[in-house]
Residue, then its C-alpha position, 0 to 999 in steps of 0.5 A: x234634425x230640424x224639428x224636436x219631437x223629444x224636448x231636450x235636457x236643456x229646453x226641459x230645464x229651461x222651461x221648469x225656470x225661465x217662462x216658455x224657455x227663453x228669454x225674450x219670445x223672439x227666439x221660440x221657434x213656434x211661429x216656424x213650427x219647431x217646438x224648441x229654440x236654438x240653444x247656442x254656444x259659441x260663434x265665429x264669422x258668420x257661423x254659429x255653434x249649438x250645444x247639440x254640436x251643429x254649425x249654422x250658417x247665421x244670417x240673424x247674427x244676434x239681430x242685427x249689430x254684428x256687422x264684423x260678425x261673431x266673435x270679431x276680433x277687434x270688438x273681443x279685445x276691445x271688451x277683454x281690454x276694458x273689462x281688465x280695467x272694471x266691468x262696473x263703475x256707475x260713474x262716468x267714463x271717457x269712454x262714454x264721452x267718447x261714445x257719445x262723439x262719435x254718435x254724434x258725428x254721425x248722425x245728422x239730428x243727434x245734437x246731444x245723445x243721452x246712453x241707456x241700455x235697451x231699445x226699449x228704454x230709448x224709445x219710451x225716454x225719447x216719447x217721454x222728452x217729446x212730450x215734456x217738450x211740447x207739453x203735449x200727450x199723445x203720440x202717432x205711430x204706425x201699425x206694425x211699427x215696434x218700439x219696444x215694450x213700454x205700455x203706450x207703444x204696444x198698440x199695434x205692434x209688429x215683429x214678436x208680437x205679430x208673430x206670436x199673434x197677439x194684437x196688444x198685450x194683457x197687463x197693459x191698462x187701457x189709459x196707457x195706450x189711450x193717447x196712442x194713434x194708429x194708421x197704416x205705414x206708408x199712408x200720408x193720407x191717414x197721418x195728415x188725416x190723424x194730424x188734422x183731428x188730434x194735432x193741438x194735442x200731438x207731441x209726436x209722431x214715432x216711426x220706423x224710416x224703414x219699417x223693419x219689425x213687419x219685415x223690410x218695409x221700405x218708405x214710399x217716396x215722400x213718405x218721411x218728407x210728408x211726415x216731416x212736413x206735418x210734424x212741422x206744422x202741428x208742432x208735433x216732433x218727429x221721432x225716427x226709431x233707428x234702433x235696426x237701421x241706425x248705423x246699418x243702412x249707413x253710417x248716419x242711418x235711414x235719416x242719411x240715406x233719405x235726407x229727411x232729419x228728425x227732431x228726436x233719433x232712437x237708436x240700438x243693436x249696433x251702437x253697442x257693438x253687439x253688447x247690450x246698450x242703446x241711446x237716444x238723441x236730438x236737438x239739444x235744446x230738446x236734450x237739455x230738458x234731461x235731468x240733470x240739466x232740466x227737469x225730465x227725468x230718465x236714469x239708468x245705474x248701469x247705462x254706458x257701461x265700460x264694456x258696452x262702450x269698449x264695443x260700440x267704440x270699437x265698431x263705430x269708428x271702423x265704419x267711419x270708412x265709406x268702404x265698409x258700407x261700399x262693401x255691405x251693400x254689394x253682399x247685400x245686392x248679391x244676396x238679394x238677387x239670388x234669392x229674388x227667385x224663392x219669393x219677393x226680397x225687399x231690401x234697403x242696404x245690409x238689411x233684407x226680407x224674403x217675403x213669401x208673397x207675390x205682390x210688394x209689401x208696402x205696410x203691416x196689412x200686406x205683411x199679414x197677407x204673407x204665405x206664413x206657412x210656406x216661411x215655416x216650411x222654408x225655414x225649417x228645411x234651410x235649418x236640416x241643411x245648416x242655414x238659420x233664417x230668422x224664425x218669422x217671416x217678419x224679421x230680417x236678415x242681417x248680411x254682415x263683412x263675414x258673409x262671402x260669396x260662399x255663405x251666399x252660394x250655400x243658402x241658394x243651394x239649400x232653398x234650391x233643394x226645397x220641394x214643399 
């Protein structure tokens, strides 16, 4: 049963320890009104286990990274290989070098990569860079655009903030976010309006290519030409936050895909092949401004860890292969097109939404404008017949090589199924 009316053993123990149960508020269910998260076991493919014994159809696949899906066998040797090696070293490896690469390759701005171990350090270390660099203060992002946790870029953010209904964050003090500026995404006019009036003081502007933490936002034509051309001439950097699109879209992320190359690149989820690792990249005469080459600092013990990398390698080097993303992007189109019927999908690649609304959502006003309930409504009876949906209708779904033409057929199944 879908919706919990006794909490289990589990979640009770859970919440007597861990603040609201979970570790992370992305994985409460409350904005899909159910009580308790998904406590999970184990997965293979494109199936996930619960320690209730039920097998779910998973179109979250740990947000994002696992494009091979669970369990994939060549990332679990690669780890067992590496942590028979050493789990731990907080030393360099070749791996790291490696890693670095490969990312390298791949991504079109990345001159010189630095690795850490979450998105939101990556993001909060790029800004930091950007302004050392420019000697500057204040950064412009978007609303509804997620980029981690660190205090100056909880203004307006999307995703688990938005869906837990929180504008900003207690705790975070007001001079923090003072040198944040806000305007709508996909609206040039207000960035060249905010360029205009705060431009001598601009380090950087941060964005989403594909804004993806209000749902699949595509940028309108333009868009990031648009941004490129004022960070050009403000001065300003321009910081593209791949940490979701960065290896999904294509292999040299959103910036490949719509030719339009920043000046800084963040990036996560599938550069560490579903472990936890992230990274940030540029220009190298920015880069070089790192300790211990330059005097910005930013240092993480564990970053690059043996594991982490081992994983990353693993699933970076198969999507050197054009066919991959061939292959991900016809699953996707299928998938898309069977749900177009149950509500409006945008998708950009292997990455999608099902909006509950009738109208295009172009930003982050258009996404609160959604029919939330309804998602509830959807989710929770698509979870009675075995299928996980992300738990907000302001997430995406990650369709992965372990997604057939089965796993598609069954979700259509179930939303057909649906009568509320």
């Amino acid at each position: 049963m879908a919706v919990l009316t006794q909490r289990s053993e589990l979640y009770r123990r859970a919440l007597e320890l861990i603040p609201g149960g979970v570790d992370s508020p992305v994985r409460a269910m409350r904005a899909v009104g159910i009580d308790e998260p998904l406590f999970v076991r184990g997965g293979e493919g494109a199936y996930i286990e619960t320690e209730d014994g039920r097998r779910l159809l998973d179109w979250v696949m740990s947000w994002g990274p696992l494009l091979f899906g669970h369990a994939d066998a060549e990332t679990v040797e690669a780890v067992r290989e590496a942590a028979l090696r050493g789990t731990s070293f907080g030393a360099a490896t070749e791996a790291e070098v490696e890693l670095a690469e490969e990312i390298v390759d791949a991504v079109p701005s990345v001159e010189k990569v630095r690795l850490v171990s979450s998105g939101t350090e990556a993001a909060m270390s790029a800004l930091r860079l950007a302004r050392a660099f420019t000697k500057r203060d204040r950064i412009l992002k978007m609303a509804g655009g997620y980029h981690g946790h660190a205090d100056a870029l909880l203004a307006s953010a999307g995703s688990g903030v938005m869906t837990l209904g929180i504008p900003a964050s207690p705790g975070v003090p007001t001079g923090a976010a003072a040198d944040t500026i806000v305007v709508p995404y996909n609206h040039p006019e207000a960035a060249a309006e905010a360029v205009m009036q705060h431009g001598e003081g601009l380090a950087a502007i941060i964005v989403e290519p594909v804004a993806a933490n209000m749902g699949v936002v595509p940028p309108d034509p333009d868009y990031l030409e648009t941004l490129r051309r004022l960070c050009d001439a403000s001065g300003a950097l321009l910081v593209f936050d791949e940490v979701i699109t960065g290896f999904r879209v294509a292999r040299g992320g959103a910036q490949e895909r719509y030719g339009v190359v920043p000046d800084l690149t963040v990036l996560g989820k599938i550069v560490g092949g579903g472990l936890p690792l992230a990274a940030f990249g540029g220009r190298a005469e920015i880069m070089d401004l790192l300790a211990p080459a330059g005097p910005v600092y930013q240092a993480g013990t564990l970053a690059g860890n043996p594991l982490a990398t081992a994983a990353g390698l693993s699933v970076l080097r198969r999507l050197r292969a054009p066919a991959v993303y061939a292959d991900l992007e016809r699953r996707a189109a299928v998938l898309e097109e069977c749900l177009a019927p149950f509500g409006r999908v945008q998708r950009v690649g292997a990455l999608l939404t099902l909006f509950m609304a009738d109208d295009p959502v172009r930003n982050f006003e258009d996404a609160q404008r959604c029919d939330t309930a309804r998602y509830g409504a959807v989710f929770r009876h698509l979870l009675e017949q075995g299928v996980y949906l992300p738990p907000s209708q302001f997430e995406a779904l990650f369709p992965s090589t372990a997604h057939g033409e089965d796993e598609i057929e069954r979700t259509v199944v179930a939303l057909e199924s649906f009568a509320g």
